[in-house]
BATOR-870029 format. One record per residue (C-alpha): x, y negated, z. Coordinates in pm, 1 decimal, always signed. Layout:
BEGIN
u:X&v:Y&w:Z
...
// end
This chain:
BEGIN
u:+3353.8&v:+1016.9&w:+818.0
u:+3316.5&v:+1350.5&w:+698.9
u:+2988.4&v:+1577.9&w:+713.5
u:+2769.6&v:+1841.0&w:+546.9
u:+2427.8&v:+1867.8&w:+478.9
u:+2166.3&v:+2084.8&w:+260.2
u:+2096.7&v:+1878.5&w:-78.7
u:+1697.7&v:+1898.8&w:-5.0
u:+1757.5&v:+1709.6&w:+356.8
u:+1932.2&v:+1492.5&w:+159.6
u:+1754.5&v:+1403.5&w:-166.7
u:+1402.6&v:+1330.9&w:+64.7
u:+1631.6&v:+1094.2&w:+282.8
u:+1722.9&v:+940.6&w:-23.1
u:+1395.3&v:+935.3&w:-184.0
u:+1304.3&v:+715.1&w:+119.0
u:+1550.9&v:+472.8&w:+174.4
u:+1676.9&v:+395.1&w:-196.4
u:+1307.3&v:+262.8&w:-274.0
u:+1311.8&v:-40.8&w:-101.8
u:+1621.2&v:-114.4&w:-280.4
u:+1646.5&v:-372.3&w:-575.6
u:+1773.1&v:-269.2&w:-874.3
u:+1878.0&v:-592.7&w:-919.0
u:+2020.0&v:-844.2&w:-670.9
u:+2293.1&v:-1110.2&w:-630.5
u:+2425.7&v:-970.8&w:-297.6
u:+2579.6&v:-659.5&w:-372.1
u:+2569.9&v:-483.3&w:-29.1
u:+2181.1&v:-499.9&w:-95.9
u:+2242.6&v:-208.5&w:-316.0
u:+2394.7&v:+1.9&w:-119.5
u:+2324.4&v:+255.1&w:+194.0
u:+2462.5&v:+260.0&w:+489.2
u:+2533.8&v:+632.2&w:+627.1
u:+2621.5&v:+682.7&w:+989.9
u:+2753.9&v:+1072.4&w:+1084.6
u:+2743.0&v:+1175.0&w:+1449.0
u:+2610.6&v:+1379.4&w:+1695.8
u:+2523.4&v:+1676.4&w:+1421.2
u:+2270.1&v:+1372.5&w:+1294.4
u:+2289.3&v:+1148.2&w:+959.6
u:+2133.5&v:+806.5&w:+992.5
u:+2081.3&v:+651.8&w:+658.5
u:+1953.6&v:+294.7&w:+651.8
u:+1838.7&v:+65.4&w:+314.9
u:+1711.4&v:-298.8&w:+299.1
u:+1643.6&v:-580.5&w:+75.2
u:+1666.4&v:-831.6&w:+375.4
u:+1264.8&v:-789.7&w:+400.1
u:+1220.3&v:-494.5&w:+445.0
u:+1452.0&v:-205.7&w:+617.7
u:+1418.9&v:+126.4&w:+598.6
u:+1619.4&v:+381.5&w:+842.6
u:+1562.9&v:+764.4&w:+876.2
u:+1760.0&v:+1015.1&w:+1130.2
u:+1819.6&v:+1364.5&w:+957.8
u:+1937.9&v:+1616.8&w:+1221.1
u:+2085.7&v:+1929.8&w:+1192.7
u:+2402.6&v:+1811.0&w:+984.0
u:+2749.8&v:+1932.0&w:+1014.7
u:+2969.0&v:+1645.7&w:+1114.8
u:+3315.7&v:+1707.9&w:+1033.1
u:+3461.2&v:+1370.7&w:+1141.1
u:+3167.8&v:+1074.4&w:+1279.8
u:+3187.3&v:+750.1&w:+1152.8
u:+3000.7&v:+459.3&w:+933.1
u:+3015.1&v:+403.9&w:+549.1
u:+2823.6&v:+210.6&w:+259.0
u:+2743.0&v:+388.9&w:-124.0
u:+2536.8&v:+244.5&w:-371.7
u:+2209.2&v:+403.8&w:-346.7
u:+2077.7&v:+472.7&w:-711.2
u:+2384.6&v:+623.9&w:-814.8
u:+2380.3&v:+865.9&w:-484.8
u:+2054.2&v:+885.1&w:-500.5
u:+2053.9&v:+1016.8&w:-869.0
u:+2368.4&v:+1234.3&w:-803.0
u:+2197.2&v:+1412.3&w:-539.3
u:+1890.4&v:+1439.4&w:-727.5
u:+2050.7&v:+1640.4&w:-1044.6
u:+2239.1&v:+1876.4&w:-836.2
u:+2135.7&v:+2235.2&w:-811.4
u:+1880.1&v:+2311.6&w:-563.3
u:+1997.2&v:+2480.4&w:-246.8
u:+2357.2&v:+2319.7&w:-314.1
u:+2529.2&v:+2192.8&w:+6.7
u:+2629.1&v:+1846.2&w:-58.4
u:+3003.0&v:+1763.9&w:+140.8
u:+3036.5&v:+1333.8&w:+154.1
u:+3406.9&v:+1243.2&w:+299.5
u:+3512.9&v:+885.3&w:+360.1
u:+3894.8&v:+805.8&w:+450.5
u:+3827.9&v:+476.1&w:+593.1
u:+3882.6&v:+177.9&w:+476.9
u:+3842.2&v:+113.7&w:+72.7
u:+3899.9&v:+471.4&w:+24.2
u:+3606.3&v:+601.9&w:-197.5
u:+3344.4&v:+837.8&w:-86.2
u:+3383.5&v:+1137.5&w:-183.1
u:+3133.4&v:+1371.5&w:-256.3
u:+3149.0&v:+1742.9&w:-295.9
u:+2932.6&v:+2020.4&w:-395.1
u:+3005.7&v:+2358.6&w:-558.0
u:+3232.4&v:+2273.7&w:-848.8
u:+3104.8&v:+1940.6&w:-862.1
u:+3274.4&v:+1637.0&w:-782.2
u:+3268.3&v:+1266.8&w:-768.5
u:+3414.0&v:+939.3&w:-636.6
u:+3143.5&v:+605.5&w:-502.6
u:+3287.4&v:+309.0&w:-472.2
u:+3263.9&v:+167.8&w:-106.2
u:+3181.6&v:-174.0&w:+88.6
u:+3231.1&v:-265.2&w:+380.3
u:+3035.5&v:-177.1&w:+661.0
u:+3078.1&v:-490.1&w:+847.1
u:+2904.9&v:-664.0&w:+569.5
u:+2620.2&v:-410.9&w:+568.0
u:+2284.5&v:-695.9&w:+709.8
u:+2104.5&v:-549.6&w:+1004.3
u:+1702.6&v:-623.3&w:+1023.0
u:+1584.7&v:-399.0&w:+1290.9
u:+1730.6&v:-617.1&w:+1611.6
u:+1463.0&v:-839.0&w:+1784.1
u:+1219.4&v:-760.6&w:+2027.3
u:+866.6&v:-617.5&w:+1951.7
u:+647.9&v:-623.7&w:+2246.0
u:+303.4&v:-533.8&w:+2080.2
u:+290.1&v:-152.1&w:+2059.7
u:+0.0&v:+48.9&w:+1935.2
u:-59.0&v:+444.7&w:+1759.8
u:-250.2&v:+513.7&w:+1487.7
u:-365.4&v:+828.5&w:+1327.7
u:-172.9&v:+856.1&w:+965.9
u:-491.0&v:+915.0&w:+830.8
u:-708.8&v:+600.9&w:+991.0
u:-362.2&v:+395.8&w:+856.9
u:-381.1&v:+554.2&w:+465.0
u:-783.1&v:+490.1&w:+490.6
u:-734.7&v:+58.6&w:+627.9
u:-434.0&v:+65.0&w:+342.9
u:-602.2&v:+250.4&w:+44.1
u:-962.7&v:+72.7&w:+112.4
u:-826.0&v:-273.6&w:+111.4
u:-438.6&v:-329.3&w:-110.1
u:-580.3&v:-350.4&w:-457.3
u:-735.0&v:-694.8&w:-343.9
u:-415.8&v:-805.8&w:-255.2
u:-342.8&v:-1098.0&w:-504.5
u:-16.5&v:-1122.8&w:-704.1
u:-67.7&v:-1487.9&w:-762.8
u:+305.2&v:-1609.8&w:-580.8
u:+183.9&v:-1972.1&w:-492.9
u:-60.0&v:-1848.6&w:-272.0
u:+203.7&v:-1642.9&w:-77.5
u:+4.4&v:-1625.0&w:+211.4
u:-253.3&v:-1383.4&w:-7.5
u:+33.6&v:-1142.4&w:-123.7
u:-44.1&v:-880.9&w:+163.2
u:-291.1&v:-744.6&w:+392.8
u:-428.1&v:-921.8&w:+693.7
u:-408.2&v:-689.1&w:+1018.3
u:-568.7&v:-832.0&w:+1323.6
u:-806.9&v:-706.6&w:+1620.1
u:-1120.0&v:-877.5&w:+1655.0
u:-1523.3&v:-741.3&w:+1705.1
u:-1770.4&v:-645.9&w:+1517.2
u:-2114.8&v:-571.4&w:+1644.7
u:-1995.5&v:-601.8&w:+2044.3
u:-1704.2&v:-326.2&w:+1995.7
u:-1349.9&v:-416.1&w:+1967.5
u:-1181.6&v:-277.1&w:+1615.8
u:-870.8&v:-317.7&w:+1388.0
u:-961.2&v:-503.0&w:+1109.7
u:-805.8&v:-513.1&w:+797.3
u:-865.5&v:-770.5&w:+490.7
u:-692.0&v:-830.6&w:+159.9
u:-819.9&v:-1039.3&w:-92.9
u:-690.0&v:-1218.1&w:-443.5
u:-972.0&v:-1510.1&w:-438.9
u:-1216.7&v:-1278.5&w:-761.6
u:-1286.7&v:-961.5&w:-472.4
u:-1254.7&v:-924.2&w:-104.9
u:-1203.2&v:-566.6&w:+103.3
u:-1240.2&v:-576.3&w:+453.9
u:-1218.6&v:-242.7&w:+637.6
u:-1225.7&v:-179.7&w:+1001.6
u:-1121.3&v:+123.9&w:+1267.0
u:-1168.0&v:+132.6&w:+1626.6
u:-924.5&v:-88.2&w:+1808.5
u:-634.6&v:+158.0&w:+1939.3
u:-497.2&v:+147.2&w:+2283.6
u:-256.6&v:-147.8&w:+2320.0
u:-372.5&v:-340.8&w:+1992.8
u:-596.5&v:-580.1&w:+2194.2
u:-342.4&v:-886.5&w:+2224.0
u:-188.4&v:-817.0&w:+1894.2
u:-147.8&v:-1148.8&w:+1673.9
u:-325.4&v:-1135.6&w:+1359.0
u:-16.1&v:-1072.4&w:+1071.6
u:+38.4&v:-1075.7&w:+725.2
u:+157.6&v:-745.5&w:+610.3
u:+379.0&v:-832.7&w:+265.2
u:+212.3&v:-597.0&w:-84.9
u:+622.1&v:-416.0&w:-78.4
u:+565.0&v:-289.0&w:+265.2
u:+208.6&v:-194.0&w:+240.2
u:+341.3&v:+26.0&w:-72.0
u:+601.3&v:+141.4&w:+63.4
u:+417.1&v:+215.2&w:+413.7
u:+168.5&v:+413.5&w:+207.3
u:+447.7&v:+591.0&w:+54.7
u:+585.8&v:+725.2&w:+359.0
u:+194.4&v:+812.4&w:+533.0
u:+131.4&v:+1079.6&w:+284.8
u:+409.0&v:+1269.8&w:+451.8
u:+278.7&v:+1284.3&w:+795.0
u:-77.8&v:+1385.0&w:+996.9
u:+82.2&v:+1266.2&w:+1295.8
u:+0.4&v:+966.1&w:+1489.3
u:+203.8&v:+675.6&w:+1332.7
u:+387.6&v:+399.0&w:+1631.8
u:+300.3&v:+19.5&w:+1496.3
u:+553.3&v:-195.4&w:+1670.8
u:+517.9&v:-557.8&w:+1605.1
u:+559.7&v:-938.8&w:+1703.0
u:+490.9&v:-1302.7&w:+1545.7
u:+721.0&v:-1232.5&w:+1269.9
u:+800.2&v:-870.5&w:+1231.5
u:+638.3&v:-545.4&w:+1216.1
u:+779.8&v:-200.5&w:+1285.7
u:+576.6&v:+161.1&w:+1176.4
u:+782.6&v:+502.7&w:+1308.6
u:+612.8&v:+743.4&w:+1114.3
u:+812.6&v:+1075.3&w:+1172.8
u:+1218.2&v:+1076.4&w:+1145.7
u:+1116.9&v:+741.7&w:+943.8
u:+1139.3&v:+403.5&w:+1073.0
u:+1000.4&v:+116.0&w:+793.4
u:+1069.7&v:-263.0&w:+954.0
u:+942.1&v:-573.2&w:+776.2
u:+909.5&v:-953.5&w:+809.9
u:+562.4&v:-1070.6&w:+808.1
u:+447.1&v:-1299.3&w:+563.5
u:+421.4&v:-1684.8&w:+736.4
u:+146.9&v:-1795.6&w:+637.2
u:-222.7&v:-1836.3&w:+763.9
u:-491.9&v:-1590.8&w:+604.7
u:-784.3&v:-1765.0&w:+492.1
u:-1113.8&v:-1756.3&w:+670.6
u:-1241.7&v:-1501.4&w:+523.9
u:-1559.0&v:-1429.6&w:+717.5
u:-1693.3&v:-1766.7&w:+510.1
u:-1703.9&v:-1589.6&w:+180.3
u:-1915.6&v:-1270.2&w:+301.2
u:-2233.9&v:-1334.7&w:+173.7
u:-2502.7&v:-1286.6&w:+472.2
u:-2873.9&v:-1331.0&w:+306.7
u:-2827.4&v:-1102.1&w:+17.8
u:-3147.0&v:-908.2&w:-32.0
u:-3150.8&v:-722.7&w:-353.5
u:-3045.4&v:-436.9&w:-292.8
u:-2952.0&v:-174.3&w:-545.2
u:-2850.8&v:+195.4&w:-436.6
u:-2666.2&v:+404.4&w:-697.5
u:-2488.6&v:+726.8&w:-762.2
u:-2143.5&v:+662.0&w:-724.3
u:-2020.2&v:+856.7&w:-1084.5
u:-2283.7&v:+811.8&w:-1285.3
u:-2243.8&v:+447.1&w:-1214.6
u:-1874.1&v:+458.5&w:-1256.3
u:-1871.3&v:+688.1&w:-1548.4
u:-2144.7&v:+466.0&w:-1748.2
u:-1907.7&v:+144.9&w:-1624.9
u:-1591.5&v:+296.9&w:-1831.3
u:-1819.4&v:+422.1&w:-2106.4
u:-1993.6&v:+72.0&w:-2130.0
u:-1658.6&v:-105.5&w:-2141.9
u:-1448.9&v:+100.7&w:-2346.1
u:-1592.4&v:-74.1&w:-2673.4
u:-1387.3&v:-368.1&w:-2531.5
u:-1054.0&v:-465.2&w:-2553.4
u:-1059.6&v:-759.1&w:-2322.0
u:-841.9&v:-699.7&w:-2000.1
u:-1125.8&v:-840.4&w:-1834.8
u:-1366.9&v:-602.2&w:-1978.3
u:-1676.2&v:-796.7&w:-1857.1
u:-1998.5&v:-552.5&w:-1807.0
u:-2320.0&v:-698.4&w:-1754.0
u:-2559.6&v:-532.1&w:-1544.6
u:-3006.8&v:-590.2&w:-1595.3
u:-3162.4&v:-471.0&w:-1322.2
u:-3541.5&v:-420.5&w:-1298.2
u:-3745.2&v:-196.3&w:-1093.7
u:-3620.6&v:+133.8&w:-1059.0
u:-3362.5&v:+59.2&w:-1393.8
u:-3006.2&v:-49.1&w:-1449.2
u:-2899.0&v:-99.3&w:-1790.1
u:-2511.4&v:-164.8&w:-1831.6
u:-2412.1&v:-369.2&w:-2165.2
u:-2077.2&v:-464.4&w:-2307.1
u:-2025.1&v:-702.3&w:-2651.1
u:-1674.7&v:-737.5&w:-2856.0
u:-1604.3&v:-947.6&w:-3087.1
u:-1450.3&v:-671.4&w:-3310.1
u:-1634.6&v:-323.9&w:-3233.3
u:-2021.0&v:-504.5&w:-3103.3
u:-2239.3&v:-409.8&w:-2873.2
u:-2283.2&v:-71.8&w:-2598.4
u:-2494.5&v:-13.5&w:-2324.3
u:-2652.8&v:+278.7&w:-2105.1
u:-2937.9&v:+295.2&w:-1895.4
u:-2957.7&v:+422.3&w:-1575.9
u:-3296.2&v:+485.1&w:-1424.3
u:-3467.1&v:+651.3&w:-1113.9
u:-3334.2&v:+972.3&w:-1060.4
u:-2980.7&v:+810.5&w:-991.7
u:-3044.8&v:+455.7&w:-825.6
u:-3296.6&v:+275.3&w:-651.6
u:-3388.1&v:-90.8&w:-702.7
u:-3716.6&v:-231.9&w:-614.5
u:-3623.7&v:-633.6&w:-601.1
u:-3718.6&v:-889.4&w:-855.9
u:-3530.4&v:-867.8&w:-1199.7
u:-3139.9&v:-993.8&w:-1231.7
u:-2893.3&v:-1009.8&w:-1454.9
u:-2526.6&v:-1042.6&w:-1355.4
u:-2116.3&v:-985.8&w:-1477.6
u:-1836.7&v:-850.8&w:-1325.8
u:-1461.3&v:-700.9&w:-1447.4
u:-1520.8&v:-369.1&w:-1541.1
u:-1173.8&v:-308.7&w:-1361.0
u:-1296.6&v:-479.1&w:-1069.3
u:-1627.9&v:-215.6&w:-1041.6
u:-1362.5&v:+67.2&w:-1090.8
u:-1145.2&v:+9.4&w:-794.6
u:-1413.4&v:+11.4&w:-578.7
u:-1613.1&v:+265.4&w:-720.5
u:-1297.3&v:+490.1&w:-644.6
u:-1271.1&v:+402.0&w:-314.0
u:-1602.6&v:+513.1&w:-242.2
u:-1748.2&v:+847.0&w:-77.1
u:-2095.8&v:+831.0&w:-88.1
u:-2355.8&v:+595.4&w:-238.2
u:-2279.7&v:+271.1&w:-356.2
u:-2487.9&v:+10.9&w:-236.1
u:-2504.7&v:-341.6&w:-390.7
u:-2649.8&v:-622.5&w:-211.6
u:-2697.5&v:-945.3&w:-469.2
u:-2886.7&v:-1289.6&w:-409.7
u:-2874.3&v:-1398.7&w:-766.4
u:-2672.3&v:-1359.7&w:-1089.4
u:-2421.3&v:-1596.2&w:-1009.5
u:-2299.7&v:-1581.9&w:-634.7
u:-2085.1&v:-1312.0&w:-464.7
u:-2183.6&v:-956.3&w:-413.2
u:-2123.5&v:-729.3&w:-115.5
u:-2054.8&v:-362.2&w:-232.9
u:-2065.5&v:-90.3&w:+2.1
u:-2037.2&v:+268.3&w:+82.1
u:-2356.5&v:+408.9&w:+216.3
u:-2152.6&v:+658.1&w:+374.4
u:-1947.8&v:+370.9&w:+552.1
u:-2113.8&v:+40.3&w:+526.1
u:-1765.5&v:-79.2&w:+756.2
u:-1620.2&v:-76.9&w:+446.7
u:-1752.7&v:-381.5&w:+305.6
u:-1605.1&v:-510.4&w:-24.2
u:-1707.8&v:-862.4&w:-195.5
u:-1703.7&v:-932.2&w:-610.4
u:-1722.7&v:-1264.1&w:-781.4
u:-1937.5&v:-1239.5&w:-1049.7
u:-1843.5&v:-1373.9&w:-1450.8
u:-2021.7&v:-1472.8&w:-1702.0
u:-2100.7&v:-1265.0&w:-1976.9
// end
């Protein structure tokens, strides 16, 4: 194998594929890429047996086709250092010849393995097929992954729930993450060929890696997926991934339905007093307690070390009309959904001590749900 290509098509190959590498593993073909010359095309193609990553870069001079394996950090870093607008020359003998790679006066030998021992994860069949919008897919990703928990015994939580279902008589995509404190569950119109789709488990590594590889693209992104795998082409880019087995709680049971105070705020000066409030703590928690009485929200915060802060909020920024409450939550918590939120923030409570929907007035089908704490 022999070819040329421009270090810049290169290095954002790379940048793709090496990710979903692990820096550390006990297989060692896990850490390396496979590269496949032919046609005036380079297919590179990463995986940690979970996930796979392949991308097709065209326009590259191929000397001589043909398949070989280099560890990706080290290529991946080599590439990276060079000079920009350097043309990067890889040659591979065959065999256990090293790769050699080439570009002005630089030069270097990789170590090779075999090809043969190189695991493939993209074979199987995938007969639910569906488009989205990159942008719809960024919004259902950013809206719901912080929820996802990183608790390991309850697997079947480490990822985001993607399934079709209704809501209010129309058919949408719905999905839910959610670590057992908060909730997100966000929704888009159900595309074209997503109706018999069964409901999966996308794993927290793909999501982040998926969202990774959307901020490249405004083009419609191909969701290919069965019982047990799920496949996104998103440009020259193809990301394949197992699906978590597992069954996804039933969620619907924690959404509070009867909740009728309901308190309508500005969306930063509620966040901004939250961080100001809660910066006199050094908890990671970082409870904040929030009074509420008509037309006034005071925020408070105690620590052990530094006392007491708090800062009222009144009229001209909120409305609140219901009976008086007082109630805790993670200051954290309030933050990442404060930030994922347009318009104003509207909280729906019963009392001070069970769950509370948060939502943007902008987009009440982004519906988020917070266990309170005591404080």
């Amino acid at each position: 194998m022999k070819f040329t290509v421009e270090r810049a098509v290169l290095l954002k190959a790379l940048a793709h594929v090496q990710s979903v590498v692990e820096r550390r593993n006990t297989i060692p073909i896990l850490a390396n890429v496979l590269l496949a010359a032919q046609d005036g095309t380079l297919r590179l193609t990463a995986t940690d047996m979970e996930i796979a990553v392949v991308e097709e870069v065209p326009g590259v001079q191929v000397a001589r086709p043909g398949r070989t394996t280099a560890p990706a950090a080290t290529l991946y870093d080599i590439v990276r250092k060079l000079p920009e607008g350097a043309k990067v020359e890889l040659d591979h003998a065959g065999g256990e010849a090293p790769l050699k790679l080439r570009a002005g006066r630089f030069h270097t030998d990789l170590a090779v393995l075999p090809v043969d021992d190189f695991p493939s994860m993209t074979e199987g069949k995938l007969p639910h097929q569906f488009s989205l919008p990159a942008g719809q897919l960024r919004d259902l990703v950013d809206r719901t992954r912080f929820a996802i928990s990183t608790e390991e015994t309850r697997y079947y939580l480490n990822g985001i729930y993607l399934h079709a279902t209704e809501s209010e008589g129309a058919p949408v995509l719905r999905a839910v993450a959610t670590d057992g404190h908060r909730l997100a569950r966000v929704e888009e119109a159900l595309p074209d060929g997503a109706g018999g789709m069964p409901g999966v488990i996308v794993p927290r590594k793909t999501v982040n890696e998926l969202r990774k590889l959307a901020e490249e693209t405004q083009d419609e992104i191909a969701v290919r997926l069965s019982d047990t795998k799920i496949r996104f082409d998103i440009g020259t880019v193809q990301l394949t991934s197992k699906l978590i087995d597992g069954t996804f709680p039933e969620y619907d049971r924690v959404i509070p339905r009867g909740n009728d105070k309901i308190l309508t705020v500005d969306r930063k000066a509620f966040a901004d007093a939250v961080g100001r409030v809660a910066a006199i703590s050094s908890e990671r928690s970082r409870p904040v307690k929030l009074s509420l009485d008509a037309n006034l929200l005071r925020l408070s915060a105690t620590s052990a070390e530094q006392g007491t802060s708090q800062e009222e909020l009144e009229a001209d920024v909120l409305s609140y009309s219901a009976s008086p409450l007082e109630i805790g939550f993670q200051a954290r918590y309030l933050n990442d959904i404060t930030d994922l939120i347009n318009g104003k923030v509207v909280f729906k409570f019963a009392d001070g001590s069970a769950p509370t929907v948060v939502q943007d007035e902008d987009r009440p089908e982004a519906l988020f749900v917070l266990m309170p704490m005591r404080v």
